[in-house]
C-alpha positions in Angstrom: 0.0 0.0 0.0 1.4 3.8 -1.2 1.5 5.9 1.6 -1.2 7.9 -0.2 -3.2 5.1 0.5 -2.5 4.4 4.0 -3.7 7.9 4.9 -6.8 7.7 2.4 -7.4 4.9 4.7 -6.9 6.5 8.4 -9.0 9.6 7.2 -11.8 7.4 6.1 -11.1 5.3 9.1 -11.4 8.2 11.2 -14.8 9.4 10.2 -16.2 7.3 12.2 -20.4 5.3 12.4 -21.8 8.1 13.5 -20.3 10.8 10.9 -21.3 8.1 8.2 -24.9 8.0 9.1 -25.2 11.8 9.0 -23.1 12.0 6.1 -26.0 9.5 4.4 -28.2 12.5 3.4 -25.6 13.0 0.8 -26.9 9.3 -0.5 -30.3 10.6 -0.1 -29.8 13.8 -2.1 -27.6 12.8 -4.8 -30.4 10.4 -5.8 -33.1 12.9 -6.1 -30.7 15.1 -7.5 -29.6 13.2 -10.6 -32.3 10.5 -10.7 -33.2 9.7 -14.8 -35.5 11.8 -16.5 -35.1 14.6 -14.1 -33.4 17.4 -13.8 -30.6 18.9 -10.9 -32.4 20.5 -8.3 -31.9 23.6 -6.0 -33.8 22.1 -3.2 -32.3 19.2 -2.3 -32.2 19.3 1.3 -27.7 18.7 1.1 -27.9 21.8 -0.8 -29.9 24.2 1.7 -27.4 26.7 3.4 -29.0 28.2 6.2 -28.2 31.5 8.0 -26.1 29.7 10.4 -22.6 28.8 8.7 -22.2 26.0 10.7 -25.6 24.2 9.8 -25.0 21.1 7.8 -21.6 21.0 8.2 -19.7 18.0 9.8 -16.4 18.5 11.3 -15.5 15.1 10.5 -16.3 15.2 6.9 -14.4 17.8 6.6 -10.7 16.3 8.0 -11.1 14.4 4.3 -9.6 17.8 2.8 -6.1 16.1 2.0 -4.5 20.1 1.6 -1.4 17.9 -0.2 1.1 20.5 -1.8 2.0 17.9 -4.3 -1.4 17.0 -5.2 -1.8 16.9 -9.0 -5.5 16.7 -8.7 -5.9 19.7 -6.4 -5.9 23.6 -7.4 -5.7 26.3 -5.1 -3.6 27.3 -2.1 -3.0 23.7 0.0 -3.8 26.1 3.0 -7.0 27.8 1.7 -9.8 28.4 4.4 -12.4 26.5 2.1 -11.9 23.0 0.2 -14.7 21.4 -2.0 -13.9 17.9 -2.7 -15.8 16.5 -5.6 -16.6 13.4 -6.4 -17.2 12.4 -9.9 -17.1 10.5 -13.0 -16.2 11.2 -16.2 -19.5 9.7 -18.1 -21.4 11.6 -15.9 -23.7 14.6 -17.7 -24.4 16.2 -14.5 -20.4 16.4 -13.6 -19.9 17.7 -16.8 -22.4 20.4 -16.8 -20.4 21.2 -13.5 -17.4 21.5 -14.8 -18.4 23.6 -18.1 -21.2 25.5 -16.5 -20.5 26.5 -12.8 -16.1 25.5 -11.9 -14.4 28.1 -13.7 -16.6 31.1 -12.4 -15.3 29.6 -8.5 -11.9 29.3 -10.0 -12.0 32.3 -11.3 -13.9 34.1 -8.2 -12.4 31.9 -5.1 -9.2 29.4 -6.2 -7.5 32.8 -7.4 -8.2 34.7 -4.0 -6.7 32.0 -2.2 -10.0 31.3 -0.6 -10.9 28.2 -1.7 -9.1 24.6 -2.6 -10.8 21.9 -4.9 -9.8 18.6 -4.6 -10.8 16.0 -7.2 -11.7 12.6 -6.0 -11.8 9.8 -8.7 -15.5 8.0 -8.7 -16.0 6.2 -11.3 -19.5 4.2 -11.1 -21.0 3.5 -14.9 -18.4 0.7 -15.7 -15.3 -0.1 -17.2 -14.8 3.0 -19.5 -15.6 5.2 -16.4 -12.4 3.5 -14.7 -10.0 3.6 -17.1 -10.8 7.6 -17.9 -10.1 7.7 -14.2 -7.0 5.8 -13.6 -6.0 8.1 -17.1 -6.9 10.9 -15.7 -4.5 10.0 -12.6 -1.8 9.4 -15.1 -2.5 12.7 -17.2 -1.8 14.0 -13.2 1.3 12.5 -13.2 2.6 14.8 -15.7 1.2 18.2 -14.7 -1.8 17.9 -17.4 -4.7 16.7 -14.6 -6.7 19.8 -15.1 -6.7 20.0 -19.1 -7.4 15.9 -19.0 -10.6 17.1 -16.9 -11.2 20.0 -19.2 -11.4 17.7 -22.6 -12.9 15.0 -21.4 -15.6 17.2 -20.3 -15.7 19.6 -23.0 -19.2 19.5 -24.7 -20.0 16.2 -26.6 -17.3 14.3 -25.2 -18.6 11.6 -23.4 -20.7 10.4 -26.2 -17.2 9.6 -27.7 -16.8 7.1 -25.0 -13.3 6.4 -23.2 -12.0 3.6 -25.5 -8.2 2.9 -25.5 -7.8 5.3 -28.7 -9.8 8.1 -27.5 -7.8 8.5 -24.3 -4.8 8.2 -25.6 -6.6 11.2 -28.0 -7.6 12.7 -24.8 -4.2 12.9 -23.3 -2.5 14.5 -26.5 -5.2 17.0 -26.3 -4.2 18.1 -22.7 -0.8 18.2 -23.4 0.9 15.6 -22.2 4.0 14.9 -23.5 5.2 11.7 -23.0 2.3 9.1 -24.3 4.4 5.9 -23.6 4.2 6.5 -19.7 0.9 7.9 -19.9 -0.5 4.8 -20.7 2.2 2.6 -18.5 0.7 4.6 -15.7 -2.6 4.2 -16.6 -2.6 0.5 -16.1 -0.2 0.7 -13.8 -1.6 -0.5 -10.0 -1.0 2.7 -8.5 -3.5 4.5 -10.8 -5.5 1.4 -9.7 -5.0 1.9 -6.1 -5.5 5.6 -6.3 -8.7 5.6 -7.8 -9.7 2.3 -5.6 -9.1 4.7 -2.2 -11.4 7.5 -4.0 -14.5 5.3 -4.9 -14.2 4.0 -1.1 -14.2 7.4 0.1 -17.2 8.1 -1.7 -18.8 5.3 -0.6 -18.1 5.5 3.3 -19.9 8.8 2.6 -23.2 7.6 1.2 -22.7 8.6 -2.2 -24.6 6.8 -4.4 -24.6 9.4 -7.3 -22.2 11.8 -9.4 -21.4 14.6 -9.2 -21.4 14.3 -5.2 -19.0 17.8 -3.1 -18.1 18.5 0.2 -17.5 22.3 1.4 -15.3 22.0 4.6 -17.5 18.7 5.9 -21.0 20.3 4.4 -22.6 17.6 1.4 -23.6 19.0 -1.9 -25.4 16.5 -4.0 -25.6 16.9 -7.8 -25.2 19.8 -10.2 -26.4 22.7 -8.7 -26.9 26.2 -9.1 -24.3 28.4 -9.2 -25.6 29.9 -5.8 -25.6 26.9 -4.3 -22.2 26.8 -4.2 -21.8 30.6 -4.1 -23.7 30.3 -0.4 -21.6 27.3 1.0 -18.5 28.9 -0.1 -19.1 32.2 1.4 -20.7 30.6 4.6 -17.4 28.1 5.2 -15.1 31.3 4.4 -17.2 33.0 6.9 -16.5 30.3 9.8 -13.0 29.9 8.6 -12.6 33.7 9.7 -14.5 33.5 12.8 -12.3 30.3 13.9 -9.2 32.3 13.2 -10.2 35.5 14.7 -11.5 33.6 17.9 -7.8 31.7 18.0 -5.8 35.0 17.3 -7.7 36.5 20.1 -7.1 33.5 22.5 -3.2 33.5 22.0 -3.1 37.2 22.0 -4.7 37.3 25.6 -2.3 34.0 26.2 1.0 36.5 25.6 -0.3 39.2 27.6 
């Protein structure tokens, strides 16, 4: 086991029966959220963000923010006040609509304020192409070119193309990256195997049953939602982040004296 791996494994460890049951709403909501034949909703009940920044929010949940410098399937400052972890799958419509429709205005509005951090997690649930764009994507990561993997793959009309062997390799000349032969070794390689394995049983230990699934420092966010969906949790864990810090400053500032 990598030593990613192991601490995958003590994070998901530490989460413990009682966070997972709570954390089941995501299950709950990601359903109605993306169920066929209808649409993402803005009032699932994981998507309501209340007055109080700390409603809906788990503390445990939110100790899965891995805040890894060296992650290649992160963006933003490792020590950002606010991390969204998404969970998702490359044939997924709704992740895709995400990704083209709501990411880059937070990118552009909170990665590159150093407010926020989003960590991809691998969760590939439709079958075997869904794996293998995963474990490419991993390898695309390995090479600096995660982000423009996520960005073709995701591009309008690409998942109908499917993730054969020739259209990733496709994929991963689109994005840039340079060396082909270890793109593909380290896509079926077993630590592209093992990476995405410790993703898709993160996602389960939550309760996710559905993709695109998020967490905003420990609060769930099922399915594609409005851009103010996002927009509210943001500002409402930013908001806490502060309070926390300006609580602790105070505390050690009356410690000194």
């Amino acid at each position: 086991m990598t030593t990613s791996s192991r601490t995958t494994t003590r994070r998901n460890v530490a989460i413990g029966a009682a966070v997972t049951v709570a954390a089941g709403l995501l299950g709950v909501a990601s359903y109605t959220a993306t169920k066929p034949g209808g649409a993402a909703s803005a009032d699932v009940p994981a998507a309501e963000v209340s007055a109080d920044p700390q409603a809906g929010v788990y503390s445990e949940l939110a100790k899965l923010a891995r805040r890894d410098h060296g992650d290649a399937l992160a963006q933003g400052r490792a020590d950002a006040p606010v991390v969204l972890i998404e969970y998702a799958d490359f044939l997924c419509g709704y992740c895709g609509k995400f990704a083209r429709d709501t990411e880059p205005a937070l990118v552009e509005k909170y990665v590159e304020d150093g407010t926020l951090r989003i960590e991809w997690r691998n969760f590939p649930i439709f079958g075997k192409e869904s794996d293998a764009a995963a474990r490419a994507a991993w390898a695309a990561g390995r090479q600096g070119r995660f982000w423009q993997f996520h960005a073709a793959a995701y591009a309008e009309g690409a998942k109908e193309k499917g993730f054969g062997e020739a259209r990733i390799k496709a994929l991963a000349e689109e994005a840039g990256v340079k060396d082909i032969a270890r793109f593909t070794r380290d896509a079926g390689g077993e630590a592209a195997a093992q990476a995405v394995r410790a993703d898709q049983e993160e996602a389960y230990q939550l309760g996710a049953t559905s993709t695109p699934s998020f967490l905003v420092n420990g609060r769930p966010i099922a399915g594609a939602q409005p851009a103010a969906a996002f927009t509210q949790a943001i500002e409402a864990a930013a908001k806490a982040a502060r309070t926390a810090k300006d609580t602790k400053d105070a505390k050690d500032a009356k410690a000194d004296r």
